[in-house]
C-alpha positions as protocol buffer text, in pm:
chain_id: "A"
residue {
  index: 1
  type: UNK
  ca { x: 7913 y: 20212 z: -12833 }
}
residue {
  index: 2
  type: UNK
  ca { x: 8220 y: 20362 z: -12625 }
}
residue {
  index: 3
  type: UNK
  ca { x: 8210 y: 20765 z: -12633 }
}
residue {
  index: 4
  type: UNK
  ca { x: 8530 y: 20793 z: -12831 }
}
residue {
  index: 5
  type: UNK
  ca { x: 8619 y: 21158 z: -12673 }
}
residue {
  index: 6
  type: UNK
  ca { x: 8607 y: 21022 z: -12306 }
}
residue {
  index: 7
  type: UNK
  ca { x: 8972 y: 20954 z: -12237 }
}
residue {
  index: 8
  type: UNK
  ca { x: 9122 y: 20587 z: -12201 }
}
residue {
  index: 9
  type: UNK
  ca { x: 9208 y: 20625 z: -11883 }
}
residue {
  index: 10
  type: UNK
  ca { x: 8911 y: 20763 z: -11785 }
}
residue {
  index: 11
  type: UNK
  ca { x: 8720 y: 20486 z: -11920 }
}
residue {
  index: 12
  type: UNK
  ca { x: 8963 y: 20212 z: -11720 }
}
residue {
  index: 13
  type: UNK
  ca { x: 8872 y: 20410 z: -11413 }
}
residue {
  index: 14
  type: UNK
  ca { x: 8469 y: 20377 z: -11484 }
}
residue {
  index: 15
  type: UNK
  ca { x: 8554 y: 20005 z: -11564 }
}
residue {
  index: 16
  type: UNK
  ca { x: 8766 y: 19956 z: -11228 }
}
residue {
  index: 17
  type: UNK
  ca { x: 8461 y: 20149 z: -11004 }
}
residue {
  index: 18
  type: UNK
  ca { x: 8173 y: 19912 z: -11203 }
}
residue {
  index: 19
  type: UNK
  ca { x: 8450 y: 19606 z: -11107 }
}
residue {
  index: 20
  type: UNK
  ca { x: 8464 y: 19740 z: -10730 }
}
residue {
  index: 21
  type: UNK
  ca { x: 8066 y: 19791 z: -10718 }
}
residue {
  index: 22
  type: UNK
  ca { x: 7999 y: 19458 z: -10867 }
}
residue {
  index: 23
  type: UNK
  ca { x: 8218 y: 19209 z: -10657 }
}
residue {
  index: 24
  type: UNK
  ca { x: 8413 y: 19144 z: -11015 }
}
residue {
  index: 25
  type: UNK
  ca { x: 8781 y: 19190 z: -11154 }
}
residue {
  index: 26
  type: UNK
  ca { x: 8813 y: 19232 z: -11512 }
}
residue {
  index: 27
  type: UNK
  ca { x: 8483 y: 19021 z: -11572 }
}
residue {
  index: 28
  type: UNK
  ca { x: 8540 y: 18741 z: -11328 }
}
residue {
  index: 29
  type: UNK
  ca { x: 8371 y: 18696 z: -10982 }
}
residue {
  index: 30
  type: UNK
  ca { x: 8552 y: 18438 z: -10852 }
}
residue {
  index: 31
  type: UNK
  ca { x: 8840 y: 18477 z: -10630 }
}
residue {
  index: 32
  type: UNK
  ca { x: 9063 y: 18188 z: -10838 }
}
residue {
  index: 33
  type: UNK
  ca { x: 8936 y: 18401 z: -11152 }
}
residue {
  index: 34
  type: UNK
  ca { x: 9038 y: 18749 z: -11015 }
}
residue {
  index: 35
  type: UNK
  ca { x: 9385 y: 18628 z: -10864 }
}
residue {
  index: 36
  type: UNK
  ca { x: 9432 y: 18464 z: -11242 }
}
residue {
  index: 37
  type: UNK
  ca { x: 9367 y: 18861 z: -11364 }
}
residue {
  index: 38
  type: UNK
  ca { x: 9620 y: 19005 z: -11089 }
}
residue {
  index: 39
  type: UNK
  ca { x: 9883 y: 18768 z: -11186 }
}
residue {
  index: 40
  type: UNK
  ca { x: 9862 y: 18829 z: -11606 }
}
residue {
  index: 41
  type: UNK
  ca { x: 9849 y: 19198 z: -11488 }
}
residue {
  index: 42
  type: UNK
  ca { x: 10167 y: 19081 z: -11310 }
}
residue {
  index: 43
  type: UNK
  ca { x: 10360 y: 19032 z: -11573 }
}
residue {
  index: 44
  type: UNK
  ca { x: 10265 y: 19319 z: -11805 }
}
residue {
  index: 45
  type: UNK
  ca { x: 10313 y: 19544 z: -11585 }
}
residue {
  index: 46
  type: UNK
  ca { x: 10637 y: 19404 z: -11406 }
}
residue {
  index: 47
  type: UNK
  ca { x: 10890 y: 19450 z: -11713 }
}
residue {
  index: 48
  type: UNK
  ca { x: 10780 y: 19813 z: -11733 }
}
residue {
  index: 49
  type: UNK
  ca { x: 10805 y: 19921 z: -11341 }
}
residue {
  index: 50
  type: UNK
  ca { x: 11147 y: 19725 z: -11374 }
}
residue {
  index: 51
  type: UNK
  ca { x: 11252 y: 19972 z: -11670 }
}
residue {
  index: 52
  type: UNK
  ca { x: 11165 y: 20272 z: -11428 }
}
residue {
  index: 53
  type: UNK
  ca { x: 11298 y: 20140 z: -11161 }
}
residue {
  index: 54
  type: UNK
  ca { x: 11639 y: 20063 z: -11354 }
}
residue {
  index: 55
  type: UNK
  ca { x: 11595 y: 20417 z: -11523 }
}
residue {
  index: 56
  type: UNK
  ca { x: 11622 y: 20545 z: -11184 }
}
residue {
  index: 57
  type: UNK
  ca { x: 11923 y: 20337 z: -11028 }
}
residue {
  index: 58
  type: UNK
  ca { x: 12133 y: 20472 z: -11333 }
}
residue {
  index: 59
  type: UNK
  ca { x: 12013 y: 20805 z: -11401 }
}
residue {
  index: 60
  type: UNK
  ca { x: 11942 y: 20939 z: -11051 }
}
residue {
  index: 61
  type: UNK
  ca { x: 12162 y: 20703 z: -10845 }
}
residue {
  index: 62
  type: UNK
  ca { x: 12424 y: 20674 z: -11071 }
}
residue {
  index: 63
  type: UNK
  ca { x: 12459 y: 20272 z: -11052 }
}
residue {
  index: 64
  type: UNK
  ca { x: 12457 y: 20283 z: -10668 }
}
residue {
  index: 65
  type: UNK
  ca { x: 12128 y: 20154 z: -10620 }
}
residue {
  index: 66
  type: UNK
  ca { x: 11977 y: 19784 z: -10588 }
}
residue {
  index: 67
  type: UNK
  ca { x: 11649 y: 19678 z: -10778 }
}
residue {
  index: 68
  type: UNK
  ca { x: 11396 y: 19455 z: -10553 }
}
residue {
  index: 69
  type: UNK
  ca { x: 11138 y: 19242 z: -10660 }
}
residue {
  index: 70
  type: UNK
  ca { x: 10894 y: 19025 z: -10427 }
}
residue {
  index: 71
  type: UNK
  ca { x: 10758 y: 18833 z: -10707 }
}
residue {
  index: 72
  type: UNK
  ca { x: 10391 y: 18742 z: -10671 }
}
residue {
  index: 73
  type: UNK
  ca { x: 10360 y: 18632 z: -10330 }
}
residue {
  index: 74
  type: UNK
  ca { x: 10077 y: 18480 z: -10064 }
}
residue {
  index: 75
  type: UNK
  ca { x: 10047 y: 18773 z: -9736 }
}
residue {
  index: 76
  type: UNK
  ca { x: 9826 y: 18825 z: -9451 }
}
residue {
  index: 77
  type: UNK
  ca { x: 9470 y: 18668 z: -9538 }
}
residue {
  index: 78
  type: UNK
  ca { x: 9624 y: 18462 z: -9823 }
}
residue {
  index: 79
  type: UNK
  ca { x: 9590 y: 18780 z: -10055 }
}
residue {
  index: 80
  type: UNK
  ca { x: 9792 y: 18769 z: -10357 }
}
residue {
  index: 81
  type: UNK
  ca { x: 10051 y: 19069 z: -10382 }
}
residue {
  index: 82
  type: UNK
  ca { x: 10359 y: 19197 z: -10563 }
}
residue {
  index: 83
  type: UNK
  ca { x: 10608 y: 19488 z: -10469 }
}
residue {
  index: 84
  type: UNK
  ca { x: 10910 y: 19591 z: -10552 }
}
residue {
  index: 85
  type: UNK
  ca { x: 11140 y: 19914 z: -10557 }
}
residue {
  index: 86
  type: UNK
  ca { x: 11489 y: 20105 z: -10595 }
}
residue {
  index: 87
  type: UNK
  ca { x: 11727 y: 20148 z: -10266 }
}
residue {
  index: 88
  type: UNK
  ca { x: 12045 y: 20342 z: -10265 }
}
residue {
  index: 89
  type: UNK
  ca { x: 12311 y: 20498 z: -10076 }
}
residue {
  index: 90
  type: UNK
  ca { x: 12102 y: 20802 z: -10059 }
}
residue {
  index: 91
  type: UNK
  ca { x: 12119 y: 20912 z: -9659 }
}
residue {
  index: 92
  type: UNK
  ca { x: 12340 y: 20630 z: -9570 }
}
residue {
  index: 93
  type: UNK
  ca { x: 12618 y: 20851 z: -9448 }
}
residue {
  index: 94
  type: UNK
  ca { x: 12325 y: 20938 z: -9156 }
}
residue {
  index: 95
  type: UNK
  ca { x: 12278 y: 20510 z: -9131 }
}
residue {
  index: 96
  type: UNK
  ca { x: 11981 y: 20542 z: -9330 }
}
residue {
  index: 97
  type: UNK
  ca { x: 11858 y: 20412 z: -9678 }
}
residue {
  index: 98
  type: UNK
  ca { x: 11605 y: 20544 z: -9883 }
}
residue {
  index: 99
  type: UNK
  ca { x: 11396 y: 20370 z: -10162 }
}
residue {
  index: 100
  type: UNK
  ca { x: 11128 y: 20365 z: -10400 }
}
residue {
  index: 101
  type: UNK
  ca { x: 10911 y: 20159 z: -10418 }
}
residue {
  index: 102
  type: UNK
  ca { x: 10622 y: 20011 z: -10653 }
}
C-alpha cells in the first residue's frame, strides 16, 4: 500500500529511478513498448506546454512571438524526440532572437 503522506511527485520520481534501474519505461521493457509510452506522454503533455507557451507569446511578448513545434520526430540513433518553444523579437534590434524552449 502507497504511503499516502509521501508526495505525488515524489512518488513519480521513485517510479522514474526504479524505471531507469530496471531497463523499463512505465512497465514496458521493450524499446517498441517504451517509444509507445513516450508518444501517449506526447500528447498529454503537448496541449499543456502549448498553453504555456501561448501564455507566454501574449502575456510577456505581447503577440510578437511565434510558437514551434517539432512534432514527434526520429534523431541521431533513431531516438524518438519532441521539442518545441516560444521565439520573439526580444534582442532582435542587436540581430538576435531569443526563445524558450520545451
Amino acid at each position: 500500500m502507497p504511503d499516502e503522506t509521501v508526495p505525488a511527485h515524489i512518488t513519480g520520481l521513485k517510479r522514474h529511478f526504479e524505471d531507469l534501474r530496471d531497463g523499463t519505461h512505465g512497465g514496458s521493457a521493450s524499446r517498441e513498448d517504451k517509444e509507445a509510452h513516450f508518444g501517449t506522454a506526447v500528447q498529454l503533455l503537448a496541449p499543456v506546454a502549448r498553453q504555456v507557451l501561448t501564455e507566454l507569446n501574449t502575456l510577456l511578448l505581447q503577440g510578437s512571438g511565434q510558437i514551434t513545434e517539432t512534432g514527434l520526430l526520429r534523431g541521431r540513433a533513431n531516438v524518438a524526440s519532441y521539442s518545441g518553444g516560444v521565439g520573439g523579437p526580444v534582442g532582435a534590434h542587436r540581430g538576435r532572437e531569443r526563445c524558450g524552449r520545451f
